[in-house]
C-alpha positions as MATLAB code, in Angstrom:
seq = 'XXXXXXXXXXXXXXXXXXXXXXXXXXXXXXXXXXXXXXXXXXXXXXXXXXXXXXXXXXXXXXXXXXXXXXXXXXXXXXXXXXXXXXXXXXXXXXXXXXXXXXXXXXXXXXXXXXXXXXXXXXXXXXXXXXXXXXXXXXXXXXXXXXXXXXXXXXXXXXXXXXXXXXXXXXXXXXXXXXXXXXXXXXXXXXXXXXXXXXXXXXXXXXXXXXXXXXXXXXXXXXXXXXXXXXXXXXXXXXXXXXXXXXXXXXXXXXXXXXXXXXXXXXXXXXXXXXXXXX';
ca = [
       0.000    0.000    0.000;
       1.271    3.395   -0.883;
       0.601    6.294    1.501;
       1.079    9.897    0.390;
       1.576   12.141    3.649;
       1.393   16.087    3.753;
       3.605   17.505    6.315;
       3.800   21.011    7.870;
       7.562   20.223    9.568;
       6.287   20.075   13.372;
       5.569   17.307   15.821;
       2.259   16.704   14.680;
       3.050   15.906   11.287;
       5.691   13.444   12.720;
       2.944   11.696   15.096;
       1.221   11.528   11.725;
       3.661   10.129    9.712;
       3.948    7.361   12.490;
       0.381    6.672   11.538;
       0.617    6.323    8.046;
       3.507    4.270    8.066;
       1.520    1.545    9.783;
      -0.715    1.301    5.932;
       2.385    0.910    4.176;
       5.643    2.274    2.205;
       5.166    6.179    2.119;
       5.913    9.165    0.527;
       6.270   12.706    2.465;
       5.460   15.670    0.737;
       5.042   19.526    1.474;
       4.359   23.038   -0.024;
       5.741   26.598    0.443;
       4.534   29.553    0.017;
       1.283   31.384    1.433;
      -1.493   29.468    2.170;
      -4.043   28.533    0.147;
      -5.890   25.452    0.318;
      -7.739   25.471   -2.889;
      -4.274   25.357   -4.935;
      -2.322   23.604   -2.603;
      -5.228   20.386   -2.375;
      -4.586   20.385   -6.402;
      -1.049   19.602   -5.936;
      -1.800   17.470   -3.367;
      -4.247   15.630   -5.836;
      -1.651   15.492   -8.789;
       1.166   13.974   -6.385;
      -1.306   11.582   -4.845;
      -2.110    9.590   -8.116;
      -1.587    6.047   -7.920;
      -1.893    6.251   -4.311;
      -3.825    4.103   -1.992;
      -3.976    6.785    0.891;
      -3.590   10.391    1.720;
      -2.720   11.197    5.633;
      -2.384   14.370    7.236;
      -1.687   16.032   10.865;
      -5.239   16.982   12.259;
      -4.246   20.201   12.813;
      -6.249   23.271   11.415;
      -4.418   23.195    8.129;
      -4.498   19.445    7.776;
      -8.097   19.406    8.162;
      -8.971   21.925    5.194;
      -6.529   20.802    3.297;
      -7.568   17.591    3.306;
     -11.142   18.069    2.712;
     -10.650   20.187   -0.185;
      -8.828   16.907   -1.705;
     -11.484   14.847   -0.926;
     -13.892   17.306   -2.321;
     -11.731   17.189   -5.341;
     -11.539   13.202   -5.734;
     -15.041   12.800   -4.970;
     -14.106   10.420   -1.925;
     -15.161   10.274    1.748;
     -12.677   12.116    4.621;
     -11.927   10.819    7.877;
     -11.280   13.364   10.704;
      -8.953   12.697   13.872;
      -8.151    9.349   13.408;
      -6.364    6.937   15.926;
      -5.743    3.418   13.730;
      -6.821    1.461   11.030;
      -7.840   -1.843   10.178;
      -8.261   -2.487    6.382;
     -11.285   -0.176    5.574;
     -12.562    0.127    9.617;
     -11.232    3.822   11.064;
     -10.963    4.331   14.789;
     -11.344    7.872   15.887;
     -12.068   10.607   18.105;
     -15.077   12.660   18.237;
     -16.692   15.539   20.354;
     -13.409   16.158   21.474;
     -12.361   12.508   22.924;
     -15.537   11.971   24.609;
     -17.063    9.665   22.218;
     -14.360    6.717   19.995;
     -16.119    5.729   16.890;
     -15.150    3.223   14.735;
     -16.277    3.453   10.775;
     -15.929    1.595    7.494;
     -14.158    4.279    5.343;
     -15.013    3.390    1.740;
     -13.830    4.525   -1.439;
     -10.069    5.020   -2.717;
      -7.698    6.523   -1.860;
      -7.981    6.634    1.760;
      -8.113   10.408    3.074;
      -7.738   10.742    6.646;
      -6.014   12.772    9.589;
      -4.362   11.698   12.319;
      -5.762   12.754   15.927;
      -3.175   14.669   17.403;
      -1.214   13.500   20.638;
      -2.174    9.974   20.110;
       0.491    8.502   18.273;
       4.346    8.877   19.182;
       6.428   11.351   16.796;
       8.577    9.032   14.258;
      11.721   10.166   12.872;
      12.087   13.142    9.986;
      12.278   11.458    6.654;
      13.058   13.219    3.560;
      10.371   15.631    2.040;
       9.659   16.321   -1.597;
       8.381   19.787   -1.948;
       5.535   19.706   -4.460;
       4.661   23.192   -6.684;
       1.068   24.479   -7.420;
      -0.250   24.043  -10.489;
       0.114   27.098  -12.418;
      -3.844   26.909  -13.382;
      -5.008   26.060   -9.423;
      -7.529   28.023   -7.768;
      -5.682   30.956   -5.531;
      -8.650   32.966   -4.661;
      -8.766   31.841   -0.936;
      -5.355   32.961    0.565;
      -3.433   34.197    3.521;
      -3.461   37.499    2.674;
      -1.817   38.811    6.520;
      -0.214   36.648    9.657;
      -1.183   38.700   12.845;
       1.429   37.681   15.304;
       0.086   36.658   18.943;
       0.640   39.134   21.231;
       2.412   39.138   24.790;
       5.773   37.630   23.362;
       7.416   34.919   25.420;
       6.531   31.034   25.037;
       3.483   30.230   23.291;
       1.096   27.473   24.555;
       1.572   24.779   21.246;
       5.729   24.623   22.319;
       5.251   25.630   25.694;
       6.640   22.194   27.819;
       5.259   24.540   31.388;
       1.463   25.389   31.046;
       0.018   26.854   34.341;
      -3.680   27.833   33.232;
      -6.398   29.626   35.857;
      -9.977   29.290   35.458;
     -13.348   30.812   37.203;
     -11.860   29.629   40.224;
      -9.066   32.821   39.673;
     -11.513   35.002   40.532;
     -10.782   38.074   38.204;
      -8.097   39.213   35.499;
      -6.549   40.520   38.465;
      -6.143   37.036   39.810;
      -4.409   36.108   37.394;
      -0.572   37.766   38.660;
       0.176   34.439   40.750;
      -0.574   32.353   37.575;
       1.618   34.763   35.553;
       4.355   34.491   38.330;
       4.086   30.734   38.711;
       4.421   30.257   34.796;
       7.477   32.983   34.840;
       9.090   30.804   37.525;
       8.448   27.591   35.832;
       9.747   28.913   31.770;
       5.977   28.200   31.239;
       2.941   29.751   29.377;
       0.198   31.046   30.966;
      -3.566   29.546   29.594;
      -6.820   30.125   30.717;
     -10.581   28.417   30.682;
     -13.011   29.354   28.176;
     -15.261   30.641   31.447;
     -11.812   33.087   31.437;
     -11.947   34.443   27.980;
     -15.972   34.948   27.976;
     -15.522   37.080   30.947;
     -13.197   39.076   29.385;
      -9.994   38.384   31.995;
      -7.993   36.964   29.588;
      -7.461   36.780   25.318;
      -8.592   34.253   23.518;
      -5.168   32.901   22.239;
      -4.541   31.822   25.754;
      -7.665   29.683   25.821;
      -6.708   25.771   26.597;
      -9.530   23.612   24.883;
     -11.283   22.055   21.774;
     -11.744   25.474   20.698;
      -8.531   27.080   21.854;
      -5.028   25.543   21.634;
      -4.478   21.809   22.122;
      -1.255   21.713   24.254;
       1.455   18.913   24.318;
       3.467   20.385   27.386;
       5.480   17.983   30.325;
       3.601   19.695   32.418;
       0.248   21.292   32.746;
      -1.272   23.040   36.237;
      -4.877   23.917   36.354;
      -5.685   26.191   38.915;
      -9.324   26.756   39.843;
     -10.546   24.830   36.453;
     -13.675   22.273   36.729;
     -12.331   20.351   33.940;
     -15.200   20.399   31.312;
     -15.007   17.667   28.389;
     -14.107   20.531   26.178;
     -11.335   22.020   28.037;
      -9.665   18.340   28.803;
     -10.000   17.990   24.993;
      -6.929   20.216   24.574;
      -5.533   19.555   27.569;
      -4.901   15.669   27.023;
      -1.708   15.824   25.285;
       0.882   17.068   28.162;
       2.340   14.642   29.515;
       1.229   15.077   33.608;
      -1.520   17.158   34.987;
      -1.596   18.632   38.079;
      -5.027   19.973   39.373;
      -5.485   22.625   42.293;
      -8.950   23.064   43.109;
     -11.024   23.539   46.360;
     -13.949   21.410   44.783;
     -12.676   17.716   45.714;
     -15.475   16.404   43.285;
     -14.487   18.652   40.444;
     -14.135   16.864   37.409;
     -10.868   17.558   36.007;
      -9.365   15.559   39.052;
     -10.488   12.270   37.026;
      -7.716   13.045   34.408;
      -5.407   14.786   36.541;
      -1.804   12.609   37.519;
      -1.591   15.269   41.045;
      -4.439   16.562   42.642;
      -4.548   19.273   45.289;
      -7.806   20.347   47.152;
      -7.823   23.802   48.712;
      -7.686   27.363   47.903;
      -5.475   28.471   44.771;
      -4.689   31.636   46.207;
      -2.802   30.461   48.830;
      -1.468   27.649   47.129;
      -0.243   28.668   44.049;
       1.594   31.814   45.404;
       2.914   28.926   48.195;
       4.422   27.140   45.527;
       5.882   30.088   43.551;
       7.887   31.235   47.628;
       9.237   27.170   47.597;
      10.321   27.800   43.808;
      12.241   31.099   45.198;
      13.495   29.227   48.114;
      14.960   26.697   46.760;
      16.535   28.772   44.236;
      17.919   31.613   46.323;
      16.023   33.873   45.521;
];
């Protein structure tokens, strides 16, 4: 089985690649230039004949990209998957709540690969493909707006401290700053957080924020809703502070501690200083 696979040159791509290698011999391919899915799912299409699958990271631009190819092959497109077996798909839906497994018919195979659920194989070399001269350009990247704040963003952050209601105010959030200075991290938030207003939306941690793949992630005063775990899931240990010994996010939390943020998380930032003389 031959196995086309579009990567973007992260970790993702390489979790996907460990995927694809599992349906046989493959091929890696990529594209420069601004983005535009319309033109680059054309070269994707043109590289991918003769091929029995087409894989992709399920990240934001995997996703389009890939459902403009299937658009353009007429074929089915399988979302966040987690393995195959012949023509049967495991994957993840409502934001890992809910494994389905479904006959994927048709040919070639087009699917992504959930992310954080396989390991990240080795680079392999990448042929860069070029855009048809006569492809569709009219959707396009016309600006990149940076993030602003500076410092480590939450997709290669390997410290996440995040607050939630349980903060309090925007206010509350200077000993979740301090922690995450302390600790090289990022600082995230709940989507409670951002709907208030306390914090932006690109700090939001959740299926419709950033999914995070940090060592370590603290969540201070979150409940742990199905949506906010969804993009939470991929550091490797959790540690939960919350005064709620019921709340749920203590189910997928490695640490727990139950009791008052604001005197724990400042405790833990004076023990930090402490230890490091300062």
């Amino acid at each position: 089985m031959s196995v086309l696979v579009f990567v973007e040159g992260d970790e993702l791509s390489l979790q996907a690649l460990t995927l694809a290698r599992t349906l046989g011999e493959v091929k890696a391919v990529t594209l420069d230039g601004p983005y535009a899915p319309a033109a680059w799912a054309a070269a994707i299409v043109e590289a991918s004949r003769g091929m029995d699958a087409i894989v992709a990271a399920g990240s934001d631009h995997g996703n389009e990209l890939l459902a403009h190819v299937a658009a353009r092959l007429d074929q089915p497109f399988a979302a966040n998957v987690t393995a195959v077996d012949g023509d049967v798909v495991t994957r993840v839906r409502w934001g890992g709540s809910l494994i389905e497994q479904a006959r994927l018919h048709g040919s070639p195979k087009i699917l992504t690969v959930a992310p954080h659920t396989q390991p990240a194989a080795e680079a392999v070399p990448v042929e860069r493909l070029v855009v048809p001269a006569d492809a569709d350009a009219s959707v396009r990247v016309l600006e990149t707006v940076s993030e602003s704040g500076g410092g480590v963003s939450l997709r290669d952050a390997k410290v996440v401290v995040s607050g939630g209601r349980g903060v309090g105010s925007a206010e509350g959030f200077a000993i979740i700053e301090e922690l995450a200075g302390l600790l090289g991290g990022a600082v995230g938030c709940s989507r409670v957080v951002t709907s208030a207003g306390w914090r932006p939306h690109a700090d939001q941690v959740g299926q419709t924020g950033t999914k995070i793949s940090a060592d370590l992630y603290v969540a201070c005063g979150i409940s742990g809703a199905t949506q906010h775990i969804a993009g939470a899931k991929g550091a490797k240990k959790i540690l939960a502070i919350n005064d709620d010994a019921e709340a749920p996010i203590f189910a997928s939390a490695d640490y727990a501690v139950v009791g008052d943020l604001h005197e724990i998380v400042p405790a833990i930032s004076a023990e930090l200083r402490r230890v490091r003389g300062q």
